[in-house]
C-alpha positions as CSV (number, residue, x, y, z in Angstrom):
1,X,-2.3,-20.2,24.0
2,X,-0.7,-18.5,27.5
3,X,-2.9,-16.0,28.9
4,X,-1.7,-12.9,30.8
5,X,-2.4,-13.7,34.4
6,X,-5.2,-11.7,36.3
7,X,-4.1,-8.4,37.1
8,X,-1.4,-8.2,34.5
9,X,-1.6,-5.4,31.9
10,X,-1.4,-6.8,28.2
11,X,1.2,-4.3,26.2
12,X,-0.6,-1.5,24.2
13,X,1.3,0.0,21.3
14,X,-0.6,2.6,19.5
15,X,0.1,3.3,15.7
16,X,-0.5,6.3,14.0
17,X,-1.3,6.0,9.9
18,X,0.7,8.4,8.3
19,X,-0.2,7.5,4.6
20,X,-0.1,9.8,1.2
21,X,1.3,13.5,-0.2
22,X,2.1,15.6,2.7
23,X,0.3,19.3,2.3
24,X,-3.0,20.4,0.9
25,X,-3.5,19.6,-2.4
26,X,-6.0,19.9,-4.9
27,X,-10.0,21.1,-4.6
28,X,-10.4,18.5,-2.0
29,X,-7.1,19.8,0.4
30,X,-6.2,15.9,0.3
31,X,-2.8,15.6,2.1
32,X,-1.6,15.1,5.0
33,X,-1.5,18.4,7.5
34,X,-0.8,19.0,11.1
35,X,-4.4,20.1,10.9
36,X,-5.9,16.4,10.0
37,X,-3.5,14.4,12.0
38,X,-3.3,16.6,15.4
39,X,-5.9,14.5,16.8
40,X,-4.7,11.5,15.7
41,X,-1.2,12.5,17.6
42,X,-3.4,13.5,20.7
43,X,-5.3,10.2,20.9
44,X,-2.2,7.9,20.0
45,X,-0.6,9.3,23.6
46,X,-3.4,9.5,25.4
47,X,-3.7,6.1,27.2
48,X,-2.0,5.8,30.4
49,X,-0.8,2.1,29.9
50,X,0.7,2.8,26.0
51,X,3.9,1.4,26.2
52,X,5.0,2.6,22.5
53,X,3.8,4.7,19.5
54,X,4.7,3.6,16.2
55,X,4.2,5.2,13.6
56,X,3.3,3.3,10.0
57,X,4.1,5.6,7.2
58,X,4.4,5.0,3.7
59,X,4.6,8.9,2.1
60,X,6.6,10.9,-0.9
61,X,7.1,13.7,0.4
62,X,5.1,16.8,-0.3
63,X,5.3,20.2,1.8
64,X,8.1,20.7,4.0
65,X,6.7,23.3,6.5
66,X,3.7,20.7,6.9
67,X,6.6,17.6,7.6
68,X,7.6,19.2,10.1
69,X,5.1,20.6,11.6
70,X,3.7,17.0,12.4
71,X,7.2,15.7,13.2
72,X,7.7,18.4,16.1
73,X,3.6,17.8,17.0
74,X,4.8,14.3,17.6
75,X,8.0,14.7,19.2
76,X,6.2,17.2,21.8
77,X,3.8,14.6,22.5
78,X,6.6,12.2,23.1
79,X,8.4,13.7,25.5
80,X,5.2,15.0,27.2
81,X,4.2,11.7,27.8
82,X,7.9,10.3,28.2
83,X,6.5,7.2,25.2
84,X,9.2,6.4,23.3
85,X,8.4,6.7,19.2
86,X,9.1,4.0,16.8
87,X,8.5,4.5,13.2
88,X,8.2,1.9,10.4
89,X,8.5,3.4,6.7
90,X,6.3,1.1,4.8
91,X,6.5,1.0,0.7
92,X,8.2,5.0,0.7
93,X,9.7,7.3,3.0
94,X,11.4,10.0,1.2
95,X,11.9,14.0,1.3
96,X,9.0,15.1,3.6
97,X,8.4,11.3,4.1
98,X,11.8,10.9,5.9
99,X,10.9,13.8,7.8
100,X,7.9,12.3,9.3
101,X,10.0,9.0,10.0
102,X,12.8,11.3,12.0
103,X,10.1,11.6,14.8
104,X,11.2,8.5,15.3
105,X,13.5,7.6,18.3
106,X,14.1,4.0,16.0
107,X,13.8,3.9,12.6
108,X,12.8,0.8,10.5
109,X,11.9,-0.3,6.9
110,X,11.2,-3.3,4.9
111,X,14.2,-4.0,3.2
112,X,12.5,-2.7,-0.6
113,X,11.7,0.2,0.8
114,X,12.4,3.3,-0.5
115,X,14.1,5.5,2.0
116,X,16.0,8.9,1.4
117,X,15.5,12.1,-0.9
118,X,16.9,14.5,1.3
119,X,16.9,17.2,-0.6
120,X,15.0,20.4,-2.2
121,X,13.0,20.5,-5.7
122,X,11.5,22.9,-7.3
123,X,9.8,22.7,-11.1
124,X,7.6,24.5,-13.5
125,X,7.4,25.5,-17.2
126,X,8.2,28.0,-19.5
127,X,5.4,29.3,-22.7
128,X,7.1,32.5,-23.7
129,X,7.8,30.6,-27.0
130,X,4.1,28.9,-27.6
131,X,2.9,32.6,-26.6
132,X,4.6,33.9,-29.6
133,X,3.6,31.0,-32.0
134,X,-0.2,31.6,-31.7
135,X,0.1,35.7,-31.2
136,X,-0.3,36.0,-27.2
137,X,0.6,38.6,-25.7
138,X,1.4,38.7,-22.1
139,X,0.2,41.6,-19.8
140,X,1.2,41.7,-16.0
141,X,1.2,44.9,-13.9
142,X,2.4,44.7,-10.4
143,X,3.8,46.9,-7.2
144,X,7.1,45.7,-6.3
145,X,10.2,44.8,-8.7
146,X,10.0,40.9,-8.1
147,X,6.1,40.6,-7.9
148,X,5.9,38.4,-11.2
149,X,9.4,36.4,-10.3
150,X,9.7,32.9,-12.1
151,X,6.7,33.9,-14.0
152,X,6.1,30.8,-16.5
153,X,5.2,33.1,-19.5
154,X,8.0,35.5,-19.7
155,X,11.9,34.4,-21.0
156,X,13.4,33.2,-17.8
157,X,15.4,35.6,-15.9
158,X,18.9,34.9,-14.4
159,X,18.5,36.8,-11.3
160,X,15.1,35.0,-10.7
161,X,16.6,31.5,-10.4
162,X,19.5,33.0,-8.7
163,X,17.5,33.7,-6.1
164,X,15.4,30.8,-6.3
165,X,18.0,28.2,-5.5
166,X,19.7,30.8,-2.5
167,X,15.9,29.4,-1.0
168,X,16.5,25.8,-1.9
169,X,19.7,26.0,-0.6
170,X,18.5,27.5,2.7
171,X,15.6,24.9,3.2
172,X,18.4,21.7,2.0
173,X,21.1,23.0,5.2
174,X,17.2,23.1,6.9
175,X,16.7,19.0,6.2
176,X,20.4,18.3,6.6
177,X,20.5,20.2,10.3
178,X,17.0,18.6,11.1
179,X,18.3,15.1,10.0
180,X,21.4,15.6,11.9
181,X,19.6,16.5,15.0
182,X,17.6,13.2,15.4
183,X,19.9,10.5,13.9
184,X,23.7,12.2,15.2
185,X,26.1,9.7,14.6
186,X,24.0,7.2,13.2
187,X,24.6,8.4,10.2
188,X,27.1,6.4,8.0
189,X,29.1,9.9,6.7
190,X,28.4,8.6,2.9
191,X,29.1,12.5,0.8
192,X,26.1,11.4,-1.2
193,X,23.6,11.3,2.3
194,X,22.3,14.6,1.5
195,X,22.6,14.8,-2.3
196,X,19.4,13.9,-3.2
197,X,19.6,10.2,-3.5
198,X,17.3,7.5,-2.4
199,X,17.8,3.9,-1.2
200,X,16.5,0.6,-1.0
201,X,15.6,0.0,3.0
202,X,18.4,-2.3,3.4
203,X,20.9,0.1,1.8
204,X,19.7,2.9,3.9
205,X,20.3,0.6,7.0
206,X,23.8,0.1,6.0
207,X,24.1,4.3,6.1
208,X,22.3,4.8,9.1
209,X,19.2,6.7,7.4
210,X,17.2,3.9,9.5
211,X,18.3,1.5,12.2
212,X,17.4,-1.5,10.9
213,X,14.9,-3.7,8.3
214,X,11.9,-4.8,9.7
215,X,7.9,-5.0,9.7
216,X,5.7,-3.4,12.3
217,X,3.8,-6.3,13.1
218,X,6.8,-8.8,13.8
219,X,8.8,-6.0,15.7
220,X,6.2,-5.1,17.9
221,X,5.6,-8.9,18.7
222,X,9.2,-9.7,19.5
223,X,9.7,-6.6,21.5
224,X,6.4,-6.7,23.5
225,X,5.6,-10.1,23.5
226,X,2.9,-12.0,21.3
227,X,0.1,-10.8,23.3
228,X,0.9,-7.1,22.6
229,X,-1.8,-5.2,21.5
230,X,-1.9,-3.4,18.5
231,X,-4.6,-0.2,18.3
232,X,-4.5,1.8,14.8
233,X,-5.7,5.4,14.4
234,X,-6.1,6.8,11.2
235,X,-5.6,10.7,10.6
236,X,-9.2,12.3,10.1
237,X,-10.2,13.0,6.5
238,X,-13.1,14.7,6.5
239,X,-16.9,14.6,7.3
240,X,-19.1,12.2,6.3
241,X,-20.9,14.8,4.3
242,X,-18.1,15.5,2.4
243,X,-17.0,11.8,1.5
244,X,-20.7,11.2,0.8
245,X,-20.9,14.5,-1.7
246,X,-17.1,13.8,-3.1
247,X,-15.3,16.5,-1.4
248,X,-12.6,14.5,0.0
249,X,-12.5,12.0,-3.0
250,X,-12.6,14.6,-6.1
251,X,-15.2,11.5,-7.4
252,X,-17.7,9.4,-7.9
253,X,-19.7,9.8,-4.5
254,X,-23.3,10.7,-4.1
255,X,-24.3,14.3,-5.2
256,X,-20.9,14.5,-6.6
257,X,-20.3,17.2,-9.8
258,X,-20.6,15.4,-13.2
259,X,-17.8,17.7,-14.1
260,X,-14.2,17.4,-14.2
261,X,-12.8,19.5,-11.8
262,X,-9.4,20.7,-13.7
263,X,-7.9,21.6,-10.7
264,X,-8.3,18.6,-9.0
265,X,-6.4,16.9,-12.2
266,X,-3.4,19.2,-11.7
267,X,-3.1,17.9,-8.3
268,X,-3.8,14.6,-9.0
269,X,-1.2,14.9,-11.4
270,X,1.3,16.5,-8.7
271,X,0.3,13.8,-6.8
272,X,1.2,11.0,-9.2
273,X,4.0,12.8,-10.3
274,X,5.6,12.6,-6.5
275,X,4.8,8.8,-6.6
276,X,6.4,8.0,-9.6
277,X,9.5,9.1,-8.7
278,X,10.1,6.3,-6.8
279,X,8.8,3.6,-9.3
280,X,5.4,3.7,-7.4
């Protein structure tokens, strides 16, 4: 095997972990947030000698304010430190997923990846019915006309979802301009870009979504030579404490609550329910 010679620097590429639901969800706040992977972003520019940050992210989407919160967190960094960004979107990287990939200044997926989803969804349910069948009845008092807008339990109201998809609207031409921005003429001009739609990695290639299919490992070897050095840092997650007393797991762990936390099964259920909309 060829060594460096003495004296010459071996290539250090830092990669960031950006794995799971983006936002705070559930009784444990699992998610990712600006707040649990700022430190993360700090430490991956920090060295001197880095000659790259990747980032490895494999994510569904989840809160838009907190996508791009850590998208601009790294881009500051980035051109702080004048490191260029590349970012690998592992088995997902869709709606606020894609987000965190545009912090990229190269994009790359396997070719099954699923890349896309830019667009704005918003879901709920209605009971007014059920209310009626078992003799419910519903008593809200508020200050302020739209206080109990979209609520699930009265007959839904015209003007409500008028208004609710003027904000989805305003937040898409947000994901659209943002997605612009960082890819400009990249992008293949396919009407269907911002519809919605998702991709396999090698289709998204093909309409400029990402700039090519590859896997981090390989990539960084051919670009930086077989000797490159790889360093990983994960996103913090917690204390120790909490892992150990099931805080961060919603589990099993020492200490932890024999009880089901039925909050904690709504959001795992939000969670699985972003998954699964990618076949995952």
């Amino acid at each position: 095997m060829k060594l460096p010679f003495v004296g010459e620097a071996v290539p250090l590429v830092t990669v960031i972990e950006l794995n799971g639901v983006i936002g705070e969800v559930g009784a444990g706040r699992k998610g990712l947030t600006l707040k649990k992977v700022e430190k993360a972003i700090e430490n991956a520019f920090k060295p001197g000698s880095v000659k790259a940050v990747a980032l490895a992210i494999n994510s569904p989407g989840g809160s838009p304010v907190q996508s791009r919160l850590i998208m601009s967190a790294i881009r500051s960094e980035a051109q702080k430190k004048e490191t260029p960004v590349l970012a690998f979107i592992e088995d997902v990287g869709a709606s606020g997923g894609y987000i965190l990939a545009i912090a990229g200044d190269e994009i790359y997926a396997d070719e099954s990846s699923i890349v896309g989803s830019i667009g704005v969804i918003s879901g709920g349910f209605g009971f007014p019915e059920a209310l009626k069948k078992i003799g419910v009845e519903r008593r809200v008092y508020t200050a302020g006309e739209n206080k109990s807008t979209l609520d699930p339990f009265k007959p839904e109201d015209p003007e409500d979802v008028a208004r609710l998809e003027t904000m989805l609207n305003d937040l898409h031409q947000q994901f659209i301009a943002l997605v612009k921005e960082r890819r400009g003429d990249k992008l293949s001009g396919d009407p269907e870009l911002f519809s919605g739609r998702f991709w396999t990695g090698a289709m998204a290639a093909e309409k400029g979504l990402v700039d090519g299919t590859a896997q981090l490992g390989d990539f960084l070897r051919d670009r930086y030579g077989k000797d490159v050095k790889v360093k990983r840092i994960s996103p913090e997650t917690g204390s120790l404490l909490k892992r150990l007393m099931g805080g961060e797991t919603g589990g099993s762990g020492i200490g932890a609550p024999s009880l089901i936390d039925a909050d904690e099964l709504l959001a795992a259920g939000e969670r699985r329910a972003l998954w699964a909309r990618f076949g995952l």
